[in-house]
C-alpha positions in Angstrom: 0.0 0.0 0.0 1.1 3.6 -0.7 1.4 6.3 1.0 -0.1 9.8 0.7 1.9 12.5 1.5 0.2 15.6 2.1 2.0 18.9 2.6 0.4 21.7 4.5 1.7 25.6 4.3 0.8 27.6 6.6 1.5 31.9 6.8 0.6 32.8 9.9 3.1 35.7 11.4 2.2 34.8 15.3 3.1 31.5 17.3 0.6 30.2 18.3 -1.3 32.1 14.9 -5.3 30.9 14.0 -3.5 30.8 10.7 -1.6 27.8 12.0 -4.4 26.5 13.7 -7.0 26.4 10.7 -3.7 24.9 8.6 -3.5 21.8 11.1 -7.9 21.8 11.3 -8.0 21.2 7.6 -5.1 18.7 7.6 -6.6 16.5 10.3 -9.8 16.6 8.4 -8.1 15.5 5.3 -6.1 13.1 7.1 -9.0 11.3 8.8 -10.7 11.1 5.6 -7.8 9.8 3.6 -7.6 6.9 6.4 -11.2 5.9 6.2 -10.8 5.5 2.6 -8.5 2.8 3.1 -5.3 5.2 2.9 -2.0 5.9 4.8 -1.3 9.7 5.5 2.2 11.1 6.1 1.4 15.0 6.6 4.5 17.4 6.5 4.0 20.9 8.0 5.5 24.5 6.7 5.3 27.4 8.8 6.5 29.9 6.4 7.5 32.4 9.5 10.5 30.0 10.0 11.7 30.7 6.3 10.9 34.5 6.5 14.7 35.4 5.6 15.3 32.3 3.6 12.7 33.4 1.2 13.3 37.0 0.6 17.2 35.8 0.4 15.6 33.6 -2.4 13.3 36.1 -3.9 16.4 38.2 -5.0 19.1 35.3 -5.7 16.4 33.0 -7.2 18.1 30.1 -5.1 16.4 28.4 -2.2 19.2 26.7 0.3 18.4 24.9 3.3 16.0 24.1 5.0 13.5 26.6 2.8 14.7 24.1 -0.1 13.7 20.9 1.8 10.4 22.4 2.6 9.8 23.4 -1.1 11.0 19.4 -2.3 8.2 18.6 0.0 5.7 20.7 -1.4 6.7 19.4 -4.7 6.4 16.3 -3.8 3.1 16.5 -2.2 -0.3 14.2 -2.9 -2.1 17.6 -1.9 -1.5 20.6 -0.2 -3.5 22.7 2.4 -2.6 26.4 1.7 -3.6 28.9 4.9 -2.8 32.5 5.0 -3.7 35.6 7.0 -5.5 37.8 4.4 -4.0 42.0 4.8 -5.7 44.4 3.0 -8.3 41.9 0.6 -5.6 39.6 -0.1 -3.0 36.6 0.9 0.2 37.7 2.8 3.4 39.0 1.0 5.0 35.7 2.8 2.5 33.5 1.3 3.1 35.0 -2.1 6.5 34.5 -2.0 6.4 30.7 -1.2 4.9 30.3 -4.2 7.0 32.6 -6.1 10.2 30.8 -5.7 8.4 27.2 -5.9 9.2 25.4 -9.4 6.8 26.3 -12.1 4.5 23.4 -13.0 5.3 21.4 -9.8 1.6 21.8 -8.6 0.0 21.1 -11.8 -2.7 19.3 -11.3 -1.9 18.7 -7.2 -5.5 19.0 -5.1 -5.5 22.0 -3.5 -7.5 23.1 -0.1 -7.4 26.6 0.5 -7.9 28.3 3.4 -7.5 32.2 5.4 -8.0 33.8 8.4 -9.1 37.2 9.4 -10.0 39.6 12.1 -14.0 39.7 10.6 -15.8 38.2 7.7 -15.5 41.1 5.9 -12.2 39.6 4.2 -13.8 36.1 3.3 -14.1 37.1 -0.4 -10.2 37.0 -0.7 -10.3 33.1 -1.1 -12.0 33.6 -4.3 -10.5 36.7 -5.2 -7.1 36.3 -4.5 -6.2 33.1 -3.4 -8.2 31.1 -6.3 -6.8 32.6 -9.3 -3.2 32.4 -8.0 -3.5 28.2 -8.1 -5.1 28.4 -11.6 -2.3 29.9 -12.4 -0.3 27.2 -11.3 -2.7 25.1 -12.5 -3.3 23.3 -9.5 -6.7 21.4 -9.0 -8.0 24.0 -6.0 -11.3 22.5 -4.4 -14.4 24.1 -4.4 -15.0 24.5 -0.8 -12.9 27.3 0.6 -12.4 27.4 4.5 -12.3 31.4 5.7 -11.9 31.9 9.6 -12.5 35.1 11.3 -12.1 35.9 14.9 -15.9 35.1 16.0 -15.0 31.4 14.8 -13.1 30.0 17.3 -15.8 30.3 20.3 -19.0 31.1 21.0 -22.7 30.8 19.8 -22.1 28.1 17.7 -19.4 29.1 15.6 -16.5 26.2 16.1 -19.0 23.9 15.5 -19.5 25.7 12.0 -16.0 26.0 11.4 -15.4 22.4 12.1 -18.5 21.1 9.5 -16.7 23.3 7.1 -13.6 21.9 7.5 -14.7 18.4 7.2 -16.2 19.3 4.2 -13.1 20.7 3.1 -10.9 17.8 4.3 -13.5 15.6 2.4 -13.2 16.9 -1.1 -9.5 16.9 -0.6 -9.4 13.2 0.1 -11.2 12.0 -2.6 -9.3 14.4 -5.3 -6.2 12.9 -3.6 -7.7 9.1 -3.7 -8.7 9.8 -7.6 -4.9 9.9 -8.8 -2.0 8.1 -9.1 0.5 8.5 -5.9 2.8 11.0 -6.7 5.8 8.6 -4.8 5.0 5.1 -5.8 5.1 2.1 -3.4 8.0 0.6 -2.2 7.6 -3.5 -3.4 10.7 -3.5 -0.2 7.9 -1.8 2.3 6.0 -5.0 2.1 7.4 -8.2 0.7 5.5 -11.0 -0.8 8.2 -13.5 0.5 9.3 -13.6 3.8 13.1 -12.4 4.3 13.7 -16.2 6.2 12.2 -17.4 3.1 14.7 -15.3 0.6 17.8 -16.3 2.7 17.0 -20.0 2.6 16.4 -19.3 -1.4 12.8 -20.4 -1.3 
């Protein structure tokens, strides 16, 4: 059986960050969903605040080093993705951007992505479908059609992390099955599981 490996970036600025927190919501949803398909999950986290300096080094030299370049190889490498940013004036953050700006072009053709933002009122939600959407067409990644958006009034109270959670689910739903639909993007290892037992192969059975 293969694995899935599902990469999640997340742009929050703060730690802890909501940003961060909707990220590993959407993940777990995905994740559990992935599993009760019949799948195994390996999820690999980004916080792009810990490449801050790595990626405007990148930015100008067009060369990611380190461990920015490990993190991008994992994108890359990705089943899916789970995309999070804090949305500033109508639109993703200038960290968010450029991730994506110094990731390899045409790496995420195709790649199921869930997108998700956070805010300080609903008044920003739009910028999912405004900003965020058109940037993975661009890349021509396969963006689902559920968007997650998170404002402050989300987390507690009346209701509304119940709400955010049957979003999320929702979310992590349509990302399973657009992940289940394709081909693994590592194949399986015939070595992870042998048909013949190792006593076997050392006796030459």
């Amino acid at each position: 059986m293969s694995t899935r490996a599902l990469a999640v970036v997340s742009a929050g600025l703060g730690k802890p960050s909501t940003t961060r927190m909707l990220a590993d919501r959407l993940a777990d949803a995905a994740a559990d969903a992935l599993r009760e398909a019949g799948e195994q999950v390996e999820t690999v986290t980004v916080d792009l605040r810990d490449h801050a300096r790595a990626l405007a080094d990148a930015t100008v030299t067009g060369f990611p080093t380190g461990d920015l370049r490990a993190a991008l190889e994992a994108v890359a490498a990705a089943d899916g993705l789970v995309a999070v940013t804090p949305v500033f004036n109508a639109s993703y953050s200038g960290l968010f951007k450029m991730f994506f700006d110094v990731l390899e072009q045409g790496v995420l053709e195709g790649v199921p992505v869930a997108l998700g933002a956070t805010g300080g009122t609903g008044r920003h939600s739009l910028a999912i479908d405004y900003a965020m959407r058109p940037l993975f067409a661009y890349l021509r990644a396969n963006a689902m059609p559920t968007g997650v958006y998170a404002a402050s009034e989300d987390w507690g109270g009346a209701g509304g992390d119940a709400a955010l959670t049957e979003r999320a689910a929702r979310l992590g739903r349509e990302l399973a099955a657009a992940i289940a639909g394709r081909a693994p993007a590592r194949p399986a290892d015939p070595f992870d599981e042998p048909v013949v037992p190792f006593e076997d192969l050392l006796a030459g059975r």
